[in-house]
C-alpha positions as a printed NumPy array, in Angstrom:
array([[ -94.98 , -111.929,  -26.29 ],
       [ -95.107, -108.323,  -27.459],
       [ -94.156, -106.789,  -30.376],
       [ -90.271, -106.465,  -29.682],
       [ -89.725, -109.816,  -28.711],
       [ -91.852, -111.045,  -31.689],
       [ -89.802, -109.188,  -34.233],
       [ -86.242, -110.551,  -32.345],
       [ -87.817, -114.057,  -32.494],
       [ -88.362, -113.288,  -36.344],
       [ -85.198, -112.051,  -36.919],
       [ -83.421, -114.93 ,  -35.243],
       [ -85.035, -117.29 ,  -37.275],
       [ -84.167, -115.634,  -40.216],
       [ -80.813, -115.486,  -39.425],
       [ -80.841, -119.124,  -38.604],
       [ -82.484, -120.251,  -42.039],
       [ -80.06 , -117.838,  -43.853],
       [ -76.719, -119.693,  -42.179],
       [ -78.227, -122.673,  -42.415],
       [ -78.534, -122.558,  -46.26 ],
       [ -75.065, -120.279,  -46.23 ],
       [ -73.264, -122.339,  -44.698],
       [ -73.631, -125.635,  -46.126],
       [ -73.488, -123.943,  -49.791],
       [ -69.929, -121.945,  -49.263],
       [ -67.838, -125.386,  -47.259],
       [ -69.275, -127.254,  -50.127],
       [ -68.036, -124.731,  -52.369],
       [ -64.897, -124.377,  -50.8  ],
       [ -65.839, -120.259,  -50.503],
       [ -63.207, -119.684,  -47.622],
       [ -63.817, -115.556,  -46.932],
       [ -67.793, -116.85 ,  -47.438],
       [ -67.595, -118.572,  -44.504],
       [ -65.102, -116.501,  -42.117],
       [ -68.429, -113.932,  -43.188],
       [ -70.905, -115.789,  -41.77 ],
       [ -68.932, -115.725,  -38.324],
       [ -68.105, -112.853,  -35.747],
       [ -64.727, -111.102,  -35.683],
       [ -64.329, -112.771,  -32.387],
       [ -66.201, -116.036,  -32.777],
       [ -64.508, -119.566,  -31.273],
       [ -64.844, -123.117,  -33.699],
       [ -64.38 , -126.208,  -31.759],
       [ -63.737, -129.575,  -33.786],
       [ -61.058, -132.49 ,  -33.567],
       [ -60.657, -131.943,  -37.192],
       [ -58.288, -128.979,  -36.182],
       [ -55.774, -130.959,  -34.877],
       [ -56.281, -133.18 ,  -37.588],
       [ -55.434, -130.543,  -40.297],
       [ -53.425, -127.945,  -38.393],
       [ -50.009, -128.701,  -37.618],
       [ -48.27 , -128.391,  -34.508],
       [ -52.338, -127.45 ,  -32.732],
       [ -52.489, -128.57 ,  -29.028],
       [ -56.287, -128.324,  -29.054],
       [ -59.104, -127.946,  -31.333],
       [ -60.254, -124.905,  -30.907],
       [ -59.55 , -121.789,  -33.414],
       [ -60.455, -118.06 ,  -32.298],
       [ -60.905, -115.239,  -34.877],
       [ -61.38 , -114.981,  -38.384],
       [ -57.584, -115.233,  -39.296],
       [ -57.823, -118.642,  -37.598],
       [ -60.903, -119.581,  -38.812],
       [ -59.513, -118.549,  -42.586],
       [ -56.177, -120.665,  -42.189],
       [ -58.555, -123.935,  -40.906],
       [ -61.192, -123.331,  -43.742],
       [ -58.72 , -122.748,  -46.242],
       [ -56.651, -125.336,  -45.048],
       [ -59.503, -128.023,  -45.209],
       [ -60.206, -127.124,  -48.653],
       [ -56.976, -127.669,  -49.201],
       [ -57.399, -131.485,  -48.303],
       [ -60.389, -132.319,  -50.257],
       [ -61.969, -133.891,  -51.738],
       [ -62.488, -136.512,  -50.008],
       [ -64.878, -139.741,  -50.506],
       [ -66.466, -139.146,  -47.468],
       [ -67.654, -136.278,  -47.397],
       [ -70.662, -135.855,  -49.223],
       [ -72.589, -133.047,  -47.957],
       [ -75.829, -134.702,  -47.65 ],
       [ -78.699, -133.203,  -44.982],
       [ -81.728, -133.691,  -44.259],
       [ -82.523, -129.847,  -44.754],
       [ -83.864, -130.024,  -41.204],
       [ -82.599, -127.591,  -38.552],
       [ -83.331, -126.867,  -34.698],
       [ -83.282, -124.106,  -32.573],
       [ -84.086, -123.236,  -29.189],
       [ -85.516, -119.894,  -30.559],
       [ -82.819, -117.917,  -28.801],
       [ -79.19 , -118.385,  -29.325],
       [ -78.865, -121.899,  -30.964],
       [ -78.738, -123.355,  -34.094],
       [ -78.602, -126.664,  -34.565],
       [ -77.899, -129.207,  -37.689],
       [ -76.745, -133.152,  -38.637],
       [ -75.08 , -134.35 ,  -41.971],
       [ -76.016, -137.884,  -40.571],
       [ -73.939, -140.889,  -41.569],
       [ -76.479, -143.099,  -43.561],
       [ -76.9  , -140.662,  -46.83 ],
       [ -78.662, -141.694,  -50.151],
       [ -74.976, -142.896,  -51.975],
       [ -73.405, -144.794,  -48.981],
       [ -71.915, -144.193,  -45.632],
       [ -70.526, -140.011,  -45.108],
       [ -68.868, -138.396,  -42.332],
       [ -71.676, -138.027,  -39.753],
       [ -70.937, -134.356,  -38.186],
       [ -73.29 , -132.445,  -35.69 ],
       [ -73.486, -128.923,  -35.804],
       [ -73.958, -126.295,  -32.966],
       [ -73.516, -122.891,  -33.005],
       [ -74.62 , -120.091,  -30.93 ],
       [ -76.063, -116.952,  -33.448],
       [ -75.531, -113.676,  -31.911],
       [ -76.481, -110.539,  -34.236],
       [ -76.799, -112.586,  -37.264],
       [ -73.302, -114.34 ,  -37.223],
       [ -71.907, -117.456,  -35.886],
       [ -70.171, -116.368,  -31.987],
       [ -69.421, -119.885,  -31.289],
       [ -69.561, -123.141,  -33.464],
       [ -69.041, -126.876,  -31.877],
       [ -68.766, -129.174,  -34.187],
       [ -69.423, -133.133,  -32.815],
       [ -68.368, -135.91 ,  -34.968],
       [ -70.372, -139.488,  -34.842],
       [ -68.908, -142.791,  -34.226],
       [ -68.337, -142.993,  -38.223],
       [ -65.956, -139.789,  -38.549],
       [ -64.504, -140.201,  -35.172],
       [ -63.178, -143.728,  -36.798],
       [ -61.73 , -141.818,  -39.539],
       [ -59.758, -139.008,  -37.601],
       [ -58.445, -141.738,  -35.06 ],
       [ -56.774, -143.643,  -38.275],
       [ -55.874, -140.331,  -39.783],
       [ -54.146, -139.967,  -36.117],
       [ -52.397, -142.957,  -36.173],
       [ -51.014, -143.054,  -39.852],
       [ -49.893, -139.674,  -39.24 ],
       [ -48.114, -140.663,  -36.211],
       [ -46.282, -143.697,  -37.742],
       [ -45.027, -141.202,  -40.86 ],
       [ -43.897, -138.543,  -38.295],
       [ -41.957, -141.278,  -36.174],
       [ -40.679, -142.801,  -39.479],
       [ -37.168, -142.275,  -39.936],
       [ -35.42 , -140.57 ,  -43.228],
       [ -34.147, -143.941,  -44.059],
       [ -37.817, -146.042,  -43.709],
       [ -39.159, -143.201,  -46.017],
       [ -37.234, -143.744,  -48.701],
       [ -37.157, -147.29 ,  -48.756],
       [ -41.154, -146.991,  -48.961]])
């Protein structure tokens, strides 16, 4: 490797530590513009949280950071919320190149969480594209967030007030 690639490969995994540690510390602080600044102008999230959250969204995929502001701010909105605990390992992959690559794993110290991969792709020292997969855990929780909010939108005026 010579000298150039070296110092890219050192910069990328500074970059990667830095969002790493970023990015956990603003969600769990609910720091909204914190993280639409760790992402670029024209970066894509995928998650099937923003269907969950976002009214009237056919897919779960937000572009931008006026999209990605409305979804952050919009799931700090919601919380808190038992299960989501914001435990990690403190562990983090890359392929050295593009990705990054994190777990908040289901089993944490206090009890069962929300068990959430993250991917993202780090181009220039922002997030270009972030994927977000959920485990079996939190994909049991969205799917009975689905339903319940299903039966209330089918619920007529009449059913909602006698509840």
């Amino acid at each position: 490797m010579d000298q150039q690639q070296t110092s890219h490969a050192s910069t990328f995994l500074s970059d990667c530590e830095r969002i790493h540690r970023e990015w956990h510390v603003r969600a769990k602080t609910l720091d909204t513009e914190g993280l639409v600044a760790l992402y670029a102008a024209d970066a894509v999230l995928e998650s099937p949280l923003v269907t969950a959250i976002l009214d009237g969204r056919a897919s779960g995929i937000v572009r931008g950071h006026d999209e990605l502001r409305l979804f952050f701010a919009e799931g700090a909105r919601r919380r808190p919320n038992e299960l989501v605990r914001w435990y990690r390992t403190g562990t983090w992959l890359t392929d050295g190149e593009r990705l990054l690559v994190w777990e908040y794993p289901r089993a944490a110290p206090d009890g069962d969480q929300v068990d959430i991969l993250e991917v993202m792709d780090i181009v220039d020292g922002l997030i270009r594209h972030h994927r977000i997969y959920w485990g079996w855990f939190g994909s049991a929780m969205l799917t009975h967030s689905a339903i319940a909010k299903a039966g209330r939108a089918g619920a007529s005026p009449a059913s909602n007030r006698a509840a």
